[in-house]
N, C-alpha and C positions, 0 to 999 in steps of 0.2 A: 481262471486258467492262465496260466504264466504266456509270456509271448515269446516267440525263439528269439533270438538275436540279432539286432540288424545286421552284426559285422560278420556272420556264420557266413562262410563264404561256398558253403556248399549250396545256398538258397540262392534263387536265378535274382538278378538284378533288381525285377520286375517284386520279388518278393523285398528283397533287402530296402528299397526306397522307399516302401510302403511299411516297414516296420519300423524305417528309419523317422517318417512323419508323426507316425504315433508314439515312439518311444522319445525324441530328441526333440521337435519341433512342437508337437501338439496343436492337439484344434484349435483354431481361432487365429493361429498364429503366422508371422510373417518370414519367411527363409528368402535367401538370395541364391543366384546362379553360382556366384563363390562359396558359401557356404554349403550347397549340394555337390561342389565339385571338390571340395576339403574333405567332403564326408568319403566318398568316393572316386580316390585318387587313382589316376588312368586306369577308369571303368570306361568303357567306350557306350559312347549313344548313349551316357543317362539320363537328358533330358528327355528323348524317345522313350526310355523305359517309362520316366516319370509319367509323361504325357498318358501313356498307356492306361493307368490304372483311372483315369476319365469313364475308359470303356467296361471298369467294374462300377461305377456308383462313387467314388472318388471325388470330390468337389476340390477343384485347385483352381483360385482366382486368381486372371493375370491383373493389369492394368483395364484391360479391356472390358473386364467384367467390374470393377472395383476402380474409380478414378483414383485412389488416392493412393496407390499402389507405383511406385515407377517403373520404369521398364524391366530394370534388372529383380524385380522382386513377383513374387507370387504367395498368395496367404491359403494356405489349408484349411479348409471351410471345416468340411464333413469326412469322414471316413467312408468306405463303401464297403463291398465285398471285401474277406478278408482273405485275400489270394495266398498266404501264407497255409493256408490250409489243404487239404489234399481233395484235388480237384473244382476247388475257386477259382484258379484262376484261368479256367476254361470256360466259367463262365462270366459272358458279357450282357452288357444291357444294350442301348437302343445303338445301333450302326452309324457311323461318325458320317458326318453329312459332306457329301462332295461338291467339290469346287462350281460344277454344273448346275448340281440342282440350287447351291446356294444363292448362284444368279438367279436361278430360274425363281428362285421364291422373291428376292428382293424386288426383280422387275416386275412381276405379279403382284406386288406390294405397292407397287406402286414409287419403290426407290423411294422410303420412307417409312418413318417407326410410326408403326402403328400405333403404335400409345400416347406420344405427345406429337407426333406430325414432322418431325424434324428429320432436314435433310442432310448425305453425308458429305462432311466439309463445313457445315452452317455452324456459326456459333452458339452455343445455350446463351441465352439471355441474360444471364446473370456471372457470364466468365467468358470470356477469350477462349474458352478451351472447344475444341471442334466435335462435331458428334462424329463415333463411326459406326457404323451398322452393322447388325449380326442376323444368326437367325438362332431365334429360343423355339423349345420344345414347349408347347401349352399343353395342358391335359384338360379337353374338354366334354363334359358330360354331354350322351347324346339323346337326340329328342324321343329316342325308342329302349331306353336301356342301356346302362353300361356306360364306357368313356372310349376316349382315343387320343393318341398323340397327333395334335397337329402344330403344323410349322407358318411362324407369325414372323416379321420383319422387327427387332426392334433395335434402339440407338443403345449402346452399354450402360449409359445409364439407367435407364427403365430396365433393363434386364436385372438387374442389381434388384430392384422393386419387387419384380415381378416373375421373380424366378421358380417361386413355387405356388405361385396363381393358378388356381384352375377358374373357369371359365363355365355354365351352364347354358349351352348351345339350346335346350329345351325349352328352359323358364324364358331364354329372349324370342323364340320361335311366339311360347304363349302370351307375353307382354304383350305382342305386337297386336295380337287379336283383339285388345282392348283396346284400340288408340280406335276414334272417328274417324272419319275418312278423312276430314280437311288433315286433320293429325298424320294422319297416313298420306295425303298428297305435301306435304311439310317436310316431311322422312321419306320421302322417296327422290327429293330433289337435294336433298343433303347426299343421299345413298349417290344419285347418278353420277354428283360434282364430286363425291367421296373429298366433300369437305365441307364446312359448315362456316360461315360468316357470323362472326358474333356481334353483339348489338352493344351501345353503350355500357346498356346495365348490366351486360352480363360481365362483360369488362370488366367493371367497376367490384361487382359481389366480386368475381377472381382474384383482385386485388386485395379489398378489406379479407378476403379469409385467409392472406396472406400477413396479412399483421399482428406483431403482437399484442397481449390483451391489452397493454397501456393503447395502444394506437387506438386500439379495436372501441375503446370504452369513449376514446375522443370521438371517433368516425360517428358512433354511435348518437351522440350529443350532439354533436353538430345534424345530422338526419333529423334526430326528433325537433331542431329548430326550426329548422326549412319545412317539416313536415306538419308545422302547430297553426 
């Protein structure tokens, strides 16, 4: 099926930016605030528009979501709903998260990403560049049937990972039934401190499985010496 035109200017804004990504820009690919404001010359509020179509299934990565993006740039992941259509674009997907509750999750997160532990402002370990926090949508299957959206603290980087993770809240419910008790008193003082101390070796594996295979095959040969 043909697609109307982005420049048809009888199509609401909201429709023309979106037809403007798929027809000019394309998936995968990277546009600038200049170059959407080239496309749509004294169109008012078209980053607003742009923004908008978030709330059809739309994937549009800033910086925050995509390190390697700079501020003025954003990459069109995905396409979503095609609101060009007759009555699309009434509909929306999950309700854009407010300022409120956004604290409200980080501080109940403990003001830290859940997934590697890092706080905002701290550097990654491996660059100068600072982490900042968000909150991502997980879809987690539940221990009785079905799934749900729930809301997890993470640094942009791991969101970038971890975007389309789902999660089975059930199978870790039943994991747990298998652990011994000492097992279960080990994991319940990790749970209280909602952090865990790692040990030498656990260190050390972290590290070797961070190496490439030439490293990996030395590490390797030097173990089996110390170990003969």
């Amino acid at each position: 099926m043909e697609l109307p035109s982005w420049e048809d200017a009888k199509l609401g804004t909201m429709k023309r930016a979106a037809l403007w990504l798929v027809s000019v820009v394309g998936e995968g690919n990277v546009f600038t605030k200049a170059d959407l404001r080239d496309a749509f010359p004294g169109t008012s509020q078209i980053d607003r528009r742009m923004r908008d179509l978030r709330d059809h299934g739309w994937r549009l990565d800033t910086n925050r979501e995509d390190a390697r993006l700079d501020s003025h740039e954003q990459r069109f992941v995905t396409r979503g709903a095609a609101v060009w259509e007759p009555g699309m674009a009434r509909v929306k997907s999950a309700p854009a998260i407010s300022a409120n509750r956004r604290r409200e999750v980080i501080s109940r997160d403990g003001n830290l990403c859940r997934c590697c532990g890092i706080t905002p402002g701290e550097e990654y370990p491996d660059s100068y560049e600072k982490a900042q926090l968000d909150i991502a949508r997980r879809t987690v299957a539940q221990p009785g049937g079905g799934t749900a959206i729930e809301l997890v603290t993470e640094c942009k980087r791991c969101r970038v990972g971890g975007r389309d993770l789902e999660v089975d809240g059930g199978k870790t419910l039943a994991s747990l039934s298998r652990l011994g008790v000492m097992e279960k008193k080990i994991l319940a003082s990790w749970v209280a401190a909602d952090q865990r101390d790692f040990g030498a070796v656990e260190l050390l594996w972290a590290q070797y499985r961070t190496l490439p295979e030439e490293s990996r095959l030395r590490f390797r040969a030097a173990l089996d010496r110390a170990t003969e």
